[in-house]
C-alpha positions as CSV (number, residue, x, y, z in Angstrom):
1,X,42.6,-50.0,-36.2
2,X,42.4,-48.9,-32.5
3,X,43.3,-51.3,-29.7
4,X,42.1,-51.6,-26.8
5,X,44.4,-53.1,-23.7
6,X,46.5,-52.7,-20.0
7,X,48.6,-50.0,-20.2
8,X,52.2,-52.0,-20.0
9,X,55.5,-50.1,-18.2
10,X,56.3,-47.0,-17.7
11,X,56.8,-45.2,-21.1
12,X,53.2,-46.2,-21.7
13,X,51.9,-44.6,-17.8
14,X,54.2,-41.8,-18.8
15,X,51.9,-41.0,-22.7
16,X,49.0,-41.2,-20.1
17,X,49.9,-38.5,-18.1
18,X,50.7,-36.7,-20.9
19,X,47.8,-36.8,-22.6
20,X,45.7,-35.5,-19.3
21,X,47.6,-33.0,-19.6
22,X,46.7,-32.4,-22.9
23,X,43.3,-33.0,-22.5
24,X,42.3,-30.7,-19.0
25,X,45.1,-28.1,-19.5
26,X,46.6,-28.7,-16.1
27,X,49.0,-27.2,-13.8
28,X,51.8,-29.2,-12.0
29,X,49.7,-28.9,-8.6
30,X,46.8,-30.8,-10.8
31,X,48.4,-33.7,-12.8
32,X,48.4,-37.1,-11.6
33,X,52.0,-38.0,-11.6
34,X,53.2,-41.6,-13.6
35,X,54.3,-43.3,-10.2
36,X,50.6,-42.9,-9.3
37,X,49.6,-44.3,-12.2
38,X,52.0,-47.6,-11.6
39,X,50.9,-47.5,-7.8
40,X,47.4,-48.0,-8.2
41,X,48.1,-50.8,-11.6
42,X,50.3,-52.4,-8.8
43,X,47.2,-52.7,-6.0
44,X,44.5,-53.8,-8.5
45,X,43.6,-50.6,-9.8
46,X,42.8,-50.1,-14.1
47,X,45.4,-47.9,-16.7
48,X,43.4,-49.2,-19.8
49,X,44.6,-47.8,-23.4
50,X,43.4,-47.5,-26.6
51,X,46.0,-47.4,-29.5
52,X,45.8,-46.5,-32.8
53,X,47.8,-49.6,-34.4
54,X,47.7,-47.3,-37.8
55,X,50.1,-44.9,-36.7
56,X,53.8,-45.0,-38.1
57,X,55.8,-47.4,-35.7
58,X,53.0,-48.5,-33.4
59,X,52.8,-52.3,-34.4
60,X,50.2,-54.8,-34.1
61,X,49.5,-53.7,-29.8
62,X,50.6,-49.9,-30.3
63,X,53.1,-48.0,-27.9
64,X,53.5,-45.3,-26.0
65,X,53.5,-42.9,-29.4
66,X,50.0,-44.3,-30.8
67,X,48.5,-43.6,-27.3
68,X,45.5,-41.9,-27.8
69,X,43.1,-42.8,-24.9
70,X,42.9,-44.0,-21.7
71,X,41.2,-45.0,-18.7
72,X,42.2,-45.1,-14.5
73,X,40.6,-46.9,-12.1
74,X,42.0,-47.3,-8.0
75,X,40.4,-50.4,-6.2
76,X,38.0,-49.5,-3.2
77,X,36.2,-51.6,-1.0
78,X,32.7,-50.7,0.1
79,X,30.5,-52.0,3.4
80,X,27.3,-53.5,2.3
81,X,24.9,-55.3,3.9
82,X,22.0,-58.1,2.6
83,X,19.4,-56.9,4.6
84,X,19.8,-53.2,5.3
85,X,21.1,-54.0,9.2
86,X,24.7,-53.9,10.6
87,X,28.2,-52.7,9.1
88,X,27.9,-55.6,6.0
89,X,30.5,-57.8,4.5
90,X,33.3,-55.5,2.6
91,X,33.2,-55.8,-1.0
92,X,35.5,-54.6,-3.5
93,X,34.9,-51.9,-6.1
94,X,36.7,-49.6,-8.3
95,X,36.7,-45.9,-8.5
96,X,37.3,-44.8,-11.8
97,X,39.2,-41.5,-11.3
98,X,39.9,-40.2,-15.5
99,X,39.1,-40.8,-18.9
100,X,40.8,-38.9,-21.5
101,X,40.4,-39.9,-25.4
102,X,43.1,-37.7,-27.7
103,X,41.5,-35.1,-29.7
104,X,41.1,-36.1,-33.5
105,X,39.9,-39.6,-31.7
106,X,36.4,-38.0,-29.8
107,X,32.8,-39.1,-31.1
108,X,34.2,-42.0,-32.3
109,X,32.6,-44.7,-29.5
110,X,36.5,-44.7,-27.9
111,X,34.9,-43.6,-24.8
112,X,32.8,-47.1,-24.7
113,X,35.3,-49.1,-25.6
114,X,37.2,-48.3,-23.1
115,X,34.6,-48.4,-20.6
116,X,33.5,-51.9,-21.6
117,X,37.0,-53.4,-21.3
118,X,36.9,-51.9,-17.8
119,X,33.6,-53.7,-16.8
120,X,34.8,-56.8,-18.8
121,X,38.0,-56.7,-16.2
122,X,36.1,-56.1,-13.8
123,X,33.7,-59.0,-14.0
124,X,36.7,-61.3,-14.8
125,X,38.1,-60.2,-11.3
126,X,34.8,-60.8,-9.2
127,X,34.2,-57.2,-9.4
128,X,30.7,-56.0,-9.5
129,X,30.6,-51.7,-9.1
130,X,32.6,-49.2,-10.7
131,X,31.4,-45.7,-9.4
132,X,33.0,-42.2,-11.1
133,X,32.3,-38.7,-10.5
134,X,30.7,-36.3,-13.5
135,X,30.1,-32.9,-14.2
136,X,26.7,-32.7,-14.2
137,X,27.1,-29.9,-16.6
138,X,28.8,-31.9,-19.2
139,X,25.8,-33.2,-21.4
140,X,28.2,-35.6,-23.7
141,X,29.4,-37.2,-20.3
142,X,25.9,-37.3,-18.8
143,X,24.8,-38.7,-22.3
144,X,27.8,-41.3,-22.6
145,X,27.5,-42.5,-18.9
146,X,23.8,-42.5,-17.8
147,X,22.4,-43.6,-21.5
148,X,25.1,-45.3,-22.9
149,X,26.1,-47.3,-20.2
150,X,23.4,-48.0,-17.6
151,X,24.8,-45.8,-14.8
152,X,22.5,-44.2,-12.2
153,X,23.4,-41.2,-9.6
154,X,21.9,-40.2,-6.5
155,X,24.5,-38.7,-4.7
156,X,25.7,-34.9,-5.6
157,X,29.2,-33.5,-3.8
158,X,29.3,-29.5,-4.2
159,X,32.7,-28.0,-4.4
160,X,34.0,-31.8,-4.5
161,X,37.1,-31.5,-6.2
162,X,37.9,-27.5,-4.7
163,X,39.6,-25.3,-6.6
164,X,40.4,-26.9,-10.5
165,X,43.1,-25.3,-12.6
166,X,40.9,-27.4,-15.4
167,X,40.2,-25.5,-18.8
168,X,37.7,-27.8,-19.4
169,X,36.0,-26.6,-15.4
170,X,35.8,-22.7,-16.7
171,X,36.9,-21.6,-13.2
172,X,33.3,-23.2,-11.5
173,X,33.2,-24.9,-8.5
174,X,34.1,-28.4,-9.0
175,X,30.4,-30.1,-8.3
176,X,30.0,-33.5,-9.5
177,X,27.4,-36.4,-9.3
178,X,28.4,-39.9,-8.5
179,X,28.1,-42.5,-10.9
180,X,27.4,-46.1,-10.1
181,X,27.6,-48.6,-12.6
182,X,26.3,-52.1,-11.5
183,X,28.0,-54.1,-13.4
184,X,26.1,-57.2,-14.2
185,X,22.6,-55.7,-13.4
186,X,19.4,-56.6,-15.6
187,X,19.6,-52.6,-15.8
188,X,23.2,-52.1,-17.3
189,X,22.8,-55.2,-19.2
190,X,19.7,-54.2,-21.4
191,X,21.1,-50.6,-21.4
192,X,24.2,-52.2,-23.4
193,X,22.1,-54.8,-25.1
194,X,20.2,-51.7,-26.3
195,X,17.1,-52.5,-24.7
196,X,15.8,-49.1,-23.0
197,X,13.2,-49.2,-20.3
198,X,10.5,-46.6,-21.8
199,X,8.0,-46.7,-18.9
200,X,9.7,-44.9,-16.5
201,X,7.8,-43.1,-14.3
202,X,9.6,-39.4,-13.9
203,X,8.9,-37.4,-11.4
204,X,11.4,-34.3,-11.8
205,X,13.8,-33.3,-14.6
206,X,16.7,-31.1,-14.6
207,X,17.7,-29.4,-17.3
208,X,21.3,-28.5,-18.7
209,X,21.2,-25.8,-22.0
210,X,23.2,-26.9,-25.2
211,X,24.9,-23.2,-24.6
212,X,26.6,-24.2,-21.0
213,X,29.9,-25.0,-23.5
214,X,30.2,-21.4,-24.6
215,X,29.0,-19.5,-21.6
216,X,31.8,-21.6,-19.9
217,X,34.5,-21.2,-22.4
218,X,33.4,-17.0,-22.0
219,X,34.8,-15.4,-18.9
220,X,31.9,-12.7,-19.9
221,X,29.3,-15.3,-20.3
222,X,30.5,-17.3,-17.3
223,X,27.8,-15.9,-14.9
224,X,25.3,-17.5,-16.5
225,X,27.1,-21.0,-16.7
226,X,27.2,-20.6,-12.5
227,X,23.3,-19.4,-12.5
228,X,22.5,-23.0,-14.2
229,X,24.7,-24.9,-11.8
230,X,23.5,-22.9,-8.8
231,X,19.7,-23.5,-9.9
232,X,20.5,-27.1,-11.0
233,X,22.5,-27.9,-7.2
234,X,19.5,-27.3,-5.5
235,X,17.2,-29.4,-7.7
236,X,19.7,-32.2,-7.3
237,X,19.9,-31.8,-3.6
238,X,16.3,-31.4,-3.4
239,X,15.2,-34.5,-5.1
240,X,17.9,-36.9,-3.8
241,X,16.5,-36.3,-0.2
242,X,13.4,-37.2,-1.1
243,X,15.1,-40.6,-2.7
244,X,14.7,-39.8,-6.0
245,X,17.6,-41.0,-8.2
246,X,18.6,-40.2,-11.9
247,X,17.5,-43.2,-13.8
248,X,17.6,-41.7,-18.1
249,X,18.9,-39.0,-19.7
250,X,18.3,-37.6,-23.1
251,X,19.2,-34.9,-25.3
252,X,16.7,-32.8,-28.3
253,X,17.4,-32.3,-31.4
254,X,19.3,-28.5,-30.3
255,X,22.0,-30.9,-27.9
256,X,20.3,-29.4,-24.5
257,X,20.3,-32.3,-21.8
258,X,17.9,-33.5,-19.7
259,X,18.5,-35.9,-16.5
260,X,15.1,-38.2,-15.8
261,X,14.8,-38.4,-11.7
262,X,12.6,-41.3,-10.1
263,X,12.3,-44.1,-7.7
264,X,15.3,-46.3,-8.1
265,X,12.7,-49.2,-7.7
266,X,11.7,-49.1,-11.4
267,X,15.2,-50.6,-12.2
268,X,16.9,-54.2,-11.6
269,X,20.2,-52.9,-10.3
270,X,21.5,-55.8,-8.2
């Protein structure tokens, strides 16, 4: 039985931090500390759990011992405007930073769970965007994010993060796409309602090879993990000036990705 709630004091922040470390192999100049994790709780920020109640000890709402995902959000605000003229009225939105689910626990729909009690607190709180960055060469993520939940992208940061002492990065440079989940769109809402739009007009595609996991994990097959990212950060660049935005992504039978660029107009996102 897993349970999914706020993260309460600090033994709980502290089986967080602990478990990124677990999960991205980091070094000390890396990890999020727990007073950052209690800092941005304090200011309206997420630390969302899941628990495994089933563990010896962990009772009915699980500890800090049956920890075995999580979820961290810090609260933004962002400068939009109605009609495309002026600065806009500021609006609040979170920035999820990290999701880590406990190895043993992955594949299991953790990942969603935790992600839909973020938009549910979010909503609750008058919340309406949660944006995250992504490895766009991390097909599960792309998969979980962009089909499971509804999110589109159409902003890509090279080098964004710098220098990652990340296992999980391979020693690449840190590029990521921006995620931006509209919380209570028409879009996101038929996404989780399982209601796909399939007449989508695409107009590029860019592809990421089931084999990026091993040629990353290689330091001899590395090389070829940077040609794809190198090829596929140009594409990305490429189409997003031209106000393209990735709208679907899917995977084949053999687990290679493919992100689905087109005009954002083919989707209700407000």
């Amino acid at each position: 039985m897993i349970v999914i709630r706020s993260c309460w004091g600090q033994s709980e922040l502290e089986a967080c931090v602990q478990l990124q470390i677990e999960t991205w192999g980091y070094d000390p100049s890396d990890v999020i500390p727990r007073k950052a994790f209690l800092v941005w709780q304090k200011v309206g920020g997420q630390v969302i759990g899941a628990y495994d109640t089933e563990l010896p000890g962990a009772g009915e709402e699980g500890g800090p011992e049956s920890l075995v995902g999580f979820v961290l959000a810090l609260p933004g605000i962002k400068f939009s405007s109605q009609n495309g003229e002026g600065p806009g009225e500021p609006r609040p939105y979170l920035h999820s930073h990290m999701m880590a689910v406990k190895e043993g626990y992955r594949n299991r729909g953790l990942g969603v769970q935790l992600k839909l009690e973020q938009r549910r607190d979010a909503l609750e709180r008058g919340i309406r965007l949660i944006e995250w960055t992504f490895d766009p060469l991390e097909i599960k993520n792309a998969f979980l994010n962009i089909h499971k939940l509804g999110v589109v992208s159409r902003s890509y940061f090279v080098d964004f993060y710098g220098v990652s002492s990340s296992r999980l990065q391979g020693g690449l440079p840190t590029d990521r796409l921006l995620a931006e989940w509209r919380l209570d769109s028409p879009h996101v809402q038929a996404v989780l309602d399982g209601r796909a739009n399939n007449s989508l007009v695409i107009e590029e595609v860019i592809q990421v090879p089931a084999t990026i996991y091993e040629w990353k994990a290689s330091e001899a097959e590395r090389g070829q993990a940077l040609a794809v990212q190198m090829v596929n950060r140009q594409k990305f660049l490429e189409a997003f000036s031209r106000g393209l935005t990735v709208l679907a992504f899917a995977r084949d039978a053999e687990g290679n990705g493919s992100f689905e660029l087109g005009h954002p107009t083919q989707l209700e996102l407000n």
